[in-house]
C-alpha positions as CSV (number, residue, x, y, z in Angstrom):
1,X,-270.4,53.8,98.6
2,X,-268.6,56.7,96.8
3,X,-270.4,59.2,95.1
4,X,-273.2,58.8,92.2
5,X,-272.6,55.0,93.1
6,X,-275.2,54.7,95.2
7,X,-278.0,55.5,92.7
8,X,-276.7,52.9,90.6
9,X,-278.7,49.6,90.2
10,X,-275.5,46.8,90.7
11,X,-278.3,43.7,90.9
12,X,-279.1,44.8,86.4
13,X,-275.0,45.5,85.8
14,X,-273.9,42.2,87.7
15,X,-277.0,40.3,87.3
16,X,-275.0,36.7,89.1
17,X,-275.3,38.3,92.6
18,X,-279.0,37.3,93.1
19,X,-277.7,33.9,92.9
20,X,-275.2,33.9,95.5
21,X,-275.6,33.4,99.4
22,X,-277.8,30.3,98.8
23,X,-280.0,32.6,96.1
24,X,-280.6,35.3,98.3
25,X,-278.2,37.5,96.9
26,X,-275.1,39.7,98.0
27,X,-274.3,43.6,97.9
28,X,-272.2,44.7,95.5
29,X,-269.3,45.3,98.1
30,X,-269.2,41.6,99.3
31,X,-269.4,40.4,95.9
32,X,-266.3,42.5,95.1
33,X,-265.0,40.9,98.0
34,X,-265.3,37.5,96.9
35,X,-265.5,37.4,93.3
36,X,-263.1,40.3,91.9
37,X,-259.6,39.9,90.5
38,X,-257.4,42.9,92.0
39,X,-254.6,42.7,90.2
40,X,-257.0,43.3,87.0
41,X,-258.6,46.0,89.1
42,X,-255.0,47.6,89.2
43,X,-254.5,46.6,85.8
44,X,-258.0,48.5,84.5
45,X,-257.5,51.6,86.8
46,X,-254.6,52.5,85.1
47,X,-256.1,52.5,81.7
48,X,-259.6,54.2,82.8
49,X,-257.9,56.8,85.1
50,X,-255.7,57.9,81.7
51,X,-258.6,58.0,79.9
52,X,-260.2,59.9,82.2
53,X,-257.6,62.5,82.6
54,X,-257.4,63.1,78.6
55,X,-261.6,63.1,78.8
56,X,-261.4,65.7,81.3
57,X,-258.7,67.5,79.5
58,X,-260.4,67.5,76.0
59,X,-257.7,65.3,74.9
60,X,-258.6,63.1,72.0
């Protein structure tokens, strides 16, 4: 995982992925896998990555 990603507790920000895999629960990367929309992902990218850039900038 990228980064500051790994400190960051996925089971509390997606709290469904205890249930999957029969209630055992998945990792975060399988459950992107299986569950997550890419197009969306595209979609949201593209407005956080802007964001991002301005935030960085000091753009408001």
């Amino acid at each position: 995982m990228p980064g500051s990603a790994k400190n960051v507790d996925f089971g509390k920000l997606i709290p469904e992925m205890k249930y999957w895999n029969n209630r055992k629960g998945i990792d975060v990367d399988s459950w992107i896998g299986c569950a997550a929309n890419h197009k969306i992902l595209v979609g949201c990218a593209r407005i956080l990555s802007s964001a991002m850039v301005a935030f960085s900038w000091g753009i408001r």
